[in-house]
C-alpha positions in Angstrom: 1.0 15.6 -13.9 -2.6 14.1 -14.5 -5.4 15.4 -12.8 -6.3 11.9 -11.9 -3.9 11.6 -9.4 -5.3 8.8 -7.6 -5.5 5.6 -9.6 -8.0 2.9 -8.0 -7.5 -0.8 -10.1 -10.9 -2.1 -9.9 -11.1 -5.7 -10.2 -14.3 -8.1 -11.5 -15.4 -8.5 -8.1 -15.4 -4.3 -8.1 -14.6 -2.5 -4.6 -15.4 -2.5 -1.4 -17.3 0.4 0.4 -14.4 1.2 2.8 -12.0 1.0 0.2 -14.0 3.8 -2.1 -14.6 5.5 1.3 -10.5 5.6 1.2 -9.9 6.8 -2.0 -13.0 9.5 -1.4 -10.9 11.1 1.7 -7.4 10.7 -0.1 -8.9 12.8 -2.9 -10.4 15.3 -1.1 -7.8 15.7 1.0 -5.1 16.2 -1.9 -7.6 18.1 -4.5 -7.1 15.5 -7.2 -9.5 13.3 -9.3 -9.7 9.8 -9.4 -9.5 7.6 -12.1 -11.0 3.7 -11.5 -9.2 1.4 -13.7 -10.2 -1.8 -15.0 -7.6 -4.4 -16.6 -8.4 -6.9 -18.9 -5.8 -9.9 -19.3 -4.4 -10.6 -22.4 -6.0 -14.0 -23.5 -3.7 -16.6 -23.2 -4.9 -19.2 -25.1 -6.7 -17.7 -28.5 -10.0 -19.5 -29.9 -10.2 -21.1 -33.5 -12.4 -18.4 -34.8 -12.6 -14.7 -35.0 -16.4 -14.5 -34.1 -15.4 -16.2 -31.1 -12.8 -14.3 -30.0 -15.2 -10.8 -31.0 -18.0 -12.5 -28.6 -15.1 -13.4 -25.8 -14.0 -9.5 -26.1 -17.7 -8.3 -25.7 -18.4 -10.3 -22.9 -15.3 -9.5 -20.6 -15.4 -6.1 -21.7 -19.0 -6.4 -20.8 -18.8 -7.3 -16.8 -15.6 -4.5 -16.9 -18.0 -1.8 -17.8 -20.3 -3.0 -14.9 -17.6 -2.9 -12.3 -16.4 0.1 -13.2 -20.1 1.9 -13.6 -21.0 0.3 -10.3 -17.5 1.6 -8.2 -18.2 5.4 -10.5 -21.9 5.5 -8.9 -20.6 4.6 -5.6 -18.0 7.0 -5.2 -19.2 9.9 -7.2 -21.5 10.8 -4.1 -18.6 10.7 -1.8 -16.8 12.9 -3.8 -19.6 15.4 -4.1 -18.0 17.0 -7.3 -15.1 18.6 -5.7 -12.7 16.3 -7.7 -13.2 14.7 -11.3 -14.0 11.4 -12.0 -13.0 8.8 -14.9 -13.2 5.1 -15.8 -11.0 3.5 -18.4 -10.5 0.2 -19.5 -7.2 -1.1 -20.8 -6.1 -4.6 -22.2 -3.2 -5.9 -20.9 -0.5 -7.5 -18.4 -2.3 -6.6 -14.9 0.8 -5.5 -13.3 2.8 -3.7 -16.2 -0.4 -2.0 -17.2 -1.3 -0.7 -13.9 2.5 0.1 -13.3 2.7 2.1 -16.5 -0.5 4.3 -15.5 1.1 5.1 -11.9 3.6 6.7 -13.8 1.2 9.7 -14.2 -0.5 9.0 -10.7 0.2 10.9 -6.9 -1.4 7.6 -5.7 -2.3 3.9 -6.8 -4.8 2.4 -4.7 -5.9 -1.6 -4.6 -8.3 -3.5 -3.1 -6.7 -7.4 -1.7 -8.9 -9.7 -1.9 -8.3 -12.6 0.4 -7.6 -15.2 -2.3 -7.3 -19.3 -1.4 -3.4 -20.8 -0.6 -3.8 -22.3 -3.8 -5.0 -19.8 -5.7 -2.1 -17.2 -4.7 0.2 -20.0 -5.3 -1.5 -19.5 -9.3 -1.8 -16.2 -9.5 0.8 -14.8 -7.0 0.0 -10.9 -5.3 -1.1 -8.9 -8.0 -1.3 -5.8 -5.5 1.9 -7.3 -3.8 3.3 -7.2 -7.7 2.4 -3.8 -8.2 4.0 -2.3 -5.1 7.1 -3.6 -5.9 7.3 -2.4 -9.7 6.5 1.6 -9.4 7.9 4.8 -8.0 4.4 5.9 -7.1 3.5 5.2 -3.4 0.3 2.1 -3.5 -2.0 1.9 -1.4 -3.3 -1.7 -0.4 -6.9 -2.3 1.4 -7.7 -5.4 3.0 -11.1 -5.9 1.5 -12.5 -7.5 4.9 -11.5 -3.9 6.4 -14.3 -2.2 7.5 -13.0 1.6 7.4 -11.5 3.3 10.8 -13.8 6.0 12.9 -11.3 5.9 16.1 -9.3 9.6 15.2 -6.8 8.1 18.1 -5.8 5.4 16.1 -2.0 6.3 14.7 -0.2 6.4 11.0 2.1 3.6 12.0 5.8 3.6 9.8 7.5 0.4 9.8 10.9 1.3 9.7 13.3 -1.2 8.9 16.7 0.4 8.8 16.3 3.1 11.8 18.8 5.5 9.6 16.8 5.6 6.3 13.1 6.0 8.0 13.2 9.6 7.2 10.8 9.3 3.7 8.7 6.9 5.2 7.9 9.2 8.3 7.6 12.3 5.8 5.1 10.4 3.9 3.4 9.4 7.0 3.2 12.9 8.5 1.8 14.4 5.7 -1.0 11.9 5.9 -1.1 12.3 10.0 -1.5 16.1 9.8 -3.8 16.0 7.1 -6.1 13.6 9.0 -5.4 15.1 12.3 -4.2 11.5 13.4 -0.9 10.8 15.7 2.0 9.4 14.3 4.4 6.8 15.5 7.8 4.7 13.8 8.3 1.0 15.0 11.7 -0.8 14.5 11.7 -4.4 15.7 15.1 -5.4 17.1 15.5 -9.4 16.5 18.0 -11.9 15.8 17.1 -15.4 15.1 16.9 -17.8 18.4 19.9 -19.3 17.1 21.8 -16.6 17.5 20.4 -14.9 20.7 22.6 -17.2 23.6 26.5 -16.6 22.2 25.4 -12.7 20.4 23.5 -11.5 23.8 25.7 -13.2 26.4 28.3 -9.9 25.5 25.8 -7.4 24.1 22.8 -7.6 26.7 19.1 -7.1 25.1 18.7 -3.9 26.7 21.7 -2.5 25.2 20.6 -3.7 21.8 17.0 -2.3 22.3 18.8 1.2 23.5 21.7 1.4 20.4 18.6 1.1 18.0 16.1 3.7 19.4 19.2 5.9 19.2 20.0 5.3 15.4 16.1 5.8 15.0 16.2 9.1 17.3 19.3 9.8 14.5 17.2 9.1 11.6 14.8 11.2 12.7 16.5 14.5 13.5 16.0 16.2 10.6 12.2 15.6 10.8 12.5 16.7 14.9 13.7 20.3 13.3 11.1 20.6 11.8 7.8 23.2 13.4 4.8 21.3 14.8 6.3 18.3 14.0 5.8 15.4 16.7 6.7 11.6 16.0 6.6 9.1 18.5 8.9 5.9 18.1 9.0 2.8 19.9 11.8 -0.2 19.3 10.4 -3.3 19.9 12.5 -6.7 20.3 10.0 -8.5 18.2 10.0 -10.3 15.2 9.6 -7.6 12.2 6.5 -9.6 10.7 4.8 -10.1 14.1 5.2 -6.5 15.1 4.0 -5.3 11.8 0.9 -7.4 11.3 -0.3 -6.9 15.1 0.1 -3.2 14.3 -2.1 -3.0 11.8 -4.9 -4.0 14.4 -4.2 -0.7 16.0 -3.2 1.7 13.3 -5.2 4.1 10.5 -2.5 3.0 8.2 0.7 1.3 8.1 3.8 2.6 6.1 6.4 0.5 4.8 8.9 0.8 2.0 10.1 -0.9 -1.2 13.9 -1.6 -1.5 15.6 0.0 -4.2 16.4 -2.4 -7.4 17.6 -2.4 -11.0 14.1 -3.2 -12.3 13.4 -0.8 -15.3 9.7 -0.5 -13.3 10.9 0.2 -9.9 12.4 -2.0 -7.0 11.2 -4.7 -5.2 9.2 -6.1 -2.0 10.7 -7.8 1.0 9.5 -11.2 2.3 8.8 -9.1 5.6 6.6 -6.5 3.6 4.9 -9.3 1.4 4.0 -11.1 4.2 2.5 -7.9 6.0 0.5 -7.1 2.8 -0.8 -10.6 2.9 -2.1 -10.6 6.5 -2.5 -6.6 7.5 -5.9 -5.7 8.9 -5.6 -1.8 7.6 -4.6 -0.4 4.8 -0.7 -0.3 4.0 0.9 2.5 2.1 4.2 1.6 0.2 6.8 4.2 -0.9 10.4 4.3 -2.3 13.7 4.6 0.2 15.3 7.3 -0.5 
């Protein structure tokens, strides 16, 4: 294992205060340093001469050095040498590259920035990308977030199968108790309006609501065995994507999952989760099912 186990991508716009103040408390929390990473894409499209392509590399490579010495003088205060401190630069795909290095990484942390319709239609997620091709749980931060001083604010899991939420909530509770935060696991209960008149005229709302806090109650047994440990669950009939985003007005951090998939890099994002990641007003933690 490294001993930069948090990996922060640092993009040419650089990072936000909240988000380095993020990545400061994750590190000091788990005793690991932090490397900020910086990756340059792969030209495309390759100019007629080699001095132009030398001046091209000395010029991006130029504003990455910037980003990255700005983010490093920034942090390193808030890290007050407890934890050691890198900056790299790489050349590369964006997403494979920063994939690859969260091989070696406890945690991958990136910064969204709120892009135009058009220009995500270009460019699609690149932190949406990355949560969906790595075993390593990634952090996203909203970049208009402004950090979180309420200590009664929960770690919120979104738990989409009420059976398998019990990785999510270990995840979550290790970041509850280490932050001294509460901790609670949402599962919407929905169908479709299509289907609500002929599906709930024999299987009442109420009952539907009730059958899934108890799978979730299930799901959560092992957890419940465990000393100190205290979850609080709620089952909401909701729409997932509503119930998610509006939680992440209220919560530290929100905790959702990646499905499991036969991509050699990891699995792969939801719409429900893309979506959240899109419009989520805290940061979002993603980790594997298990």
């Amino acid at each position: 294992m490294s001993e930069f186990g948090i990996v922060v991508a640092v993009g040419p716009e650089g990072v936000g205060d909240a988000t380095l103040d993020f990545v400061a408390a994750e590190a000091l929390r788990r005793g690991t340093g932090v490397e900020l990473l910086h990756v340059i894409h792969a030209l495309v499209a390759m100019p007629a001469s080699i001095e132009q392509v030398q001046a091209i590399d000395v010029a991006i490579t130029k504003v990455g050095r910037e980003v990255l010495t700005a983010a490093a003088l920034a942090l390193r205060p808030r890290l007050g040498g407890r934890v050691p401190l890198n900056t790299e630069i790489l050349t590369g795909p964006v997403v494979a590259t920063l994939a690859d290095h969260a091989d070696f990484a406890d945690l991958i942390v990136l910064e969204r920035r709120d892009a135009g319709r058009l220009e995500r239609m270009l460019t699609m997620s690149i932190s949406a990308r990355v949560a969906a091709h790595t075993h390593a749980p990634v952090v996203v931060v909203p970049r208009s977030w402004t950090g979180d001083l309420d200590p009664d604010l929960p770690v919120t899991v979104g738990a989409d199968e009420p059976l398998e939420a019990l990785h999510q909530v270990e995840t979550a509770q290790d970041y509850a108790a280490a932050s001294g935060r509460p901790m609670l696991v949402l599962h919407a209960a929905w169908l479709a309006e299509p289907y609500q008149g002929p599906v709930l005229a024999s299987y009442p709302r109420t009952e539907w609501i009730a059958d899934a806090d108890r799978e979730l109650a299930t799901g959560l047994e092992k957890l419940a065995e465990q000393p100190g440990a205290k979850v609080d669950r709620e089952v909401q009939w909701a729409r997932p994507v509503d119930m998610l985003v509006e939680a992440t007005r209220h919560s530290a951090v929100l905790v959702l999952n990646r499905r499991p998939g036969e991509h050699p890099l990891g699995g792969h994002l939801g719409q429900v989760t893309r979506t959240v990641l899109r419009h989520a007003e805290c940061p979002v933690m993603v980790v594997d099912r298990t």
